[in-house]
N, C-alpha and C positions, 0 to 999 in steps of 0.2 A: 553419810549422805547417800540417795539411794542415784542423783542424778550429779557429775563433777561441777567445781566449783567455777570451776572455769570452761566454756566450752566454745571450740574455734571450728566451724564448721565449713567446708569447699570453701574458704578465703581466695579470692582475687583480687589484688590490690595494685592499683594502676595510678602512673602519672604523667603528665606531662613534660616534656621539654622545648624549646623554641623550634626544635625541628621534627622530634617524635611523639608517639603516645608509647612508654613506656611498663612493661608488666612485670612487676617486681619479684610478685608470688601468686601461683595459680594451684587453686585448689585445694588450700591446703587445710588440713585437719588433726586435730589432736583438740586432747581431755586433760586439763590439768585440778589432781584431786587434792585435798588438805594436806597443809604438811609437806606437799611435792617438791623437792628442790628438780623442777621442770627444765633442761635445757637446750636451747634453740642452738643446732651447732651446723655452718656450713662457712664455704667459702667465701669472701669477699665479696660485695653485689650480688648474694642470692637471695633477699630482702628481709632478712633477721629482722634486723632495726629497724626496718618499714614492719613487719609485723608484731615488734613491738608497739611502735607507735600505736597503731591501730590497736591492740588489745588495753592501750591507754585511753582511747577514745579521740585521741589528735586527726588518725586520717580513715577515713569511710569506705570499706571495701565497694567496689562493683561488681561483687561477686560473693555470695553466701554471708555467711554470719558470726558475730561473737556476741557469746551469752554469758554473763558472772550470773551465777546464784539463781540463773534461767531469766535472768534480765539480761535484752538486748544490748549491748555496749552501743552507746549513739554520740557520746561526748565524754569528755575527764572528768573525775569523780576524785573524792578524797578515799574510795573503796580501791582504786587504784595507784599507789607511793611509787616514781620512778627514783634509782638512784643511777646518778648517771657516771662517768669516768672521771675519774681522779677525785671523786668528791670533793671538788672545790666548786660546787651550788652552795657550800655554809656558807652563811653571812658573816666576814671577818670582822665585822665591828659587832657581834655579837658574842657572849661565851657562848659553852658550851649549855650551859642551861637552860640559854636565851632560845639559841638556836633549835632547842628542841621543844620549847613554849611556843615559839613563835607561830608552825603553823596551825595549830588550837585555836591562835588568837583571832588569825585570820580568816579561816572557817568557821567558828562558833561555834565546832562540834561540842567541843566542851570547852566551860568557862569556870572564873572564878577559880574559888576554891580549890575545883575538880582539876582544872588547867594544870597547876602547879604541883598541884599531887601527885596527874600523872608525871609530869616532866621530870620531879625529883624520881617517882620508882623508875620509868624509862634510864634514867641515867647511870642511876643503883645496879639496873639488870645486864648494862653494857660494861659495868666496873668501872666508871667514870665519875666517881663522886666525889674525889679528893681531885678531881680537875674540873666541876660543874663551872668552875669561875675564871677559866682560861677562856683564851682566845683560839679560837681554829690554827692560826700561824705559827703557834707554840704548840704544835699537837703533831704525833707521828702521823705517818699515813694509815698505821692501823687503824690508829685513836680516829682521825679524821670520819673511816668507814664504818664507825660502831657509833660513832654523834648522829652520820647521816643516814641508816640504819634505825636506831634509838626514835628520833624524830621522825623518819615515817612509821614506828610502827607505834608511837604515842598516838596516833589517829585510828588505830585497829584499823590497818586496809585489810582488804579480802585479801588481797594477793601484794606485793612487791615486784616489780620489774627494775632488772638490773641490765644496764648497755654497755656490755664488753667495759666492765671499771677497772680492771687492771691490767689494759691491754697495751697502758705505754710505759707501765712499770719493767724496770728490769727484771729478770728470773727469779733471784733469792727475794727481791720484795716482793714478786708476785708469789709467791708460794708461802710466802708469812701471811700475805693479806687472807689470801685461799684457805689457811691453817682459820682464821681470822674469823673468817665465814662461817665454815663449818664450827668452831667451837659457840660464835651466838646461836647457829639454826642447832644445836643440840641443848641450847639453855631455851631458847625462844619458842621452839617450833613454828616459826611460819614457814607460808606457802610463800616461792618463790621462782620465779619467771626469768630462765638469767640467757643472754645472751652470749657465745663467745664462736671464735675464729679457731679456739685452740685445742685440737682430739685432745692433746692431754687434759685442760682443765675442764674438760665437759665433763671427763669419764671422772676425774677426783671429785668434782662437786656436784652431779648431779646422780640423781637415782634414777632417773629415766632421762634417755638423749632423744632429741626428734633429729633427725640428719636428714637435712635440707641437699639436696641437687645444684648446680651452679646457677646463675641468670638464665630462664628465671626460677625461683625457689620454688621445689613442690617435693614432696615428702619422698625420700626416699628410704627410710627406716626410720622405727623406733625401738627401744634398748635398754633395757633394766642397765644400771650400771653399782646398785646400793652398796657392792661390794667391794668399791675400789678405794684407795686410800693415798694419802703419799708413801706408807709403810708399802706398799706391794706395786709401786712403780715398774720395777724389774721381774716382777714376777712374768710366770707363761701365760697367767689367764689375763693381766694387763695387757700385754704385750697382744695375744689373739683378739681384743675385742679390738685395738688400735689398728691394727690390721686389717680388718673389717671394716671400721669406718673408714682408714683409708682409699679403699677401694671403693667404696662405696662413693667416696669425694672428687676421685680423681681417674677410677678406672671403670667408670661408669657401670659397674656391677647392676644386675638388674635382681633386683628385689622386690617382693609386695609387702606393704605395710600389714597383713593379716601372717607373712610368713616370719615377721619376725616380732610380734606382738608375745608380751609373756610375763 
């Protein structure tokens, strides 16, 4: 693609409160291309999740623009799949099978036949075919994140948005789920939009970090990261780029987005 698949241009994204007008994120820009495991990484209140939101089509900047595929983002689409924390959005009186039919059914993107054909390989591709006929409540938390995963990407979204989903997980389950991740985005390759709070899991999961500034959010780096793993946590070049974003977070380091693009 000679233009990215995703594009968020000067975003300003404001709200209201009973006593303020609130600015979440000012300005903000970034390019997300195929394939991109893309992640949005800042501190608490520097409006991550409002700019997901927004790149879902839920809240409408007052300020610049977001274009998928060079179409305007103006509303929710089935081009856009959120998964959200703890994946528990499956439907528990549904199995697994169900739950990854179901939203087919309800869009019409595809029917019939086609419906159920995708649903079975969807299922086939997450390693879930000897559980298509369980219930979500009988299901790990991996299992849980590869049914809700599976089923957004039975719709072929353009992209996937993920909201900080294993951010109330303990440590050893969040670094299985994260193993989790990475091993379907190396069977699947989708493009993937992931929010989180955590230098380390931005730097394992994502191949490019955007590092967001505190309230309100506005770009202060972005960061190849392709080369990090859970195998090289302790390493030096771990260890320097964590460095970096931290400072970057919390010692207000002054950077430009053009001096650390690469």
């Amino acid at each position: 693609m000679r233009e990215p698949l995703l594009d968020v241009n000067g975003v300003t994204i404001q709200y209201k409160t009973p006593q303020h007008l609130v600015t979440a994120t000012y300005q903000v820009s970034f390019a997300v291309w195929p394939s991109d495991r893309y992640v949005i990484l800042g501190p608490s209140g520097c409006g991550k999740s409002t700019l997901l939101k927004a790149v879902g089509g839920f809240l409408e900047p007052v300020e610049g623009e977001i274009r998928l595929r060079e179409r305007k983002v103006t509303a929710p689409g089935p081009d856009r799949m959120m998964v959200f924390q703890e994946f528990e959005q499956l439907m528990p009186w549904k199995t697994v099978y169900q739950n990854v039919l179901f939203p087919m059914q309800v869009t019409g993107k595809f029917r019939g036949r086609d419906a159920h054909d995708r649903a079975n390989a969807m299922v086939e591709k997450v390693n879930l075919t000897r559980f298509k006929d369980v219930y979500p409540h009988m299901l790990s938390g991996g299992m849980k994140m590869r049914v809700a995963i599976a089923r957004a990407m039975a719709l072929e979204p353009d992209i996937l948005l993920m909201d900080e989903p294993f951010a109330a997980l303990d440590a050893l389950t969040r670094r299985k789920m994260q193993q989790e991740l990475l091993g379907l985005w190396e069977q699947l390759k989708f493009t993937v939009l992931f929010v989180t709070h955590s230098i380390e899991e931005a730097i394992i999961l994502g191949s490019r970090i955007l590092v967001l500034s505190p309230h309100p959010g506005r770009v202060r780096a972005e960061m190849g990261a392709d080369s990090f793993s859970h195998e090289n946590v302790d390493g030096p070049e771990f260890g320097a780029i964590s460095k970096r974003i931290h400072r970057l977070l919390f010692e207000h380091e002054v950077e430009t987005v053009d001096e650390v693009r690469a």
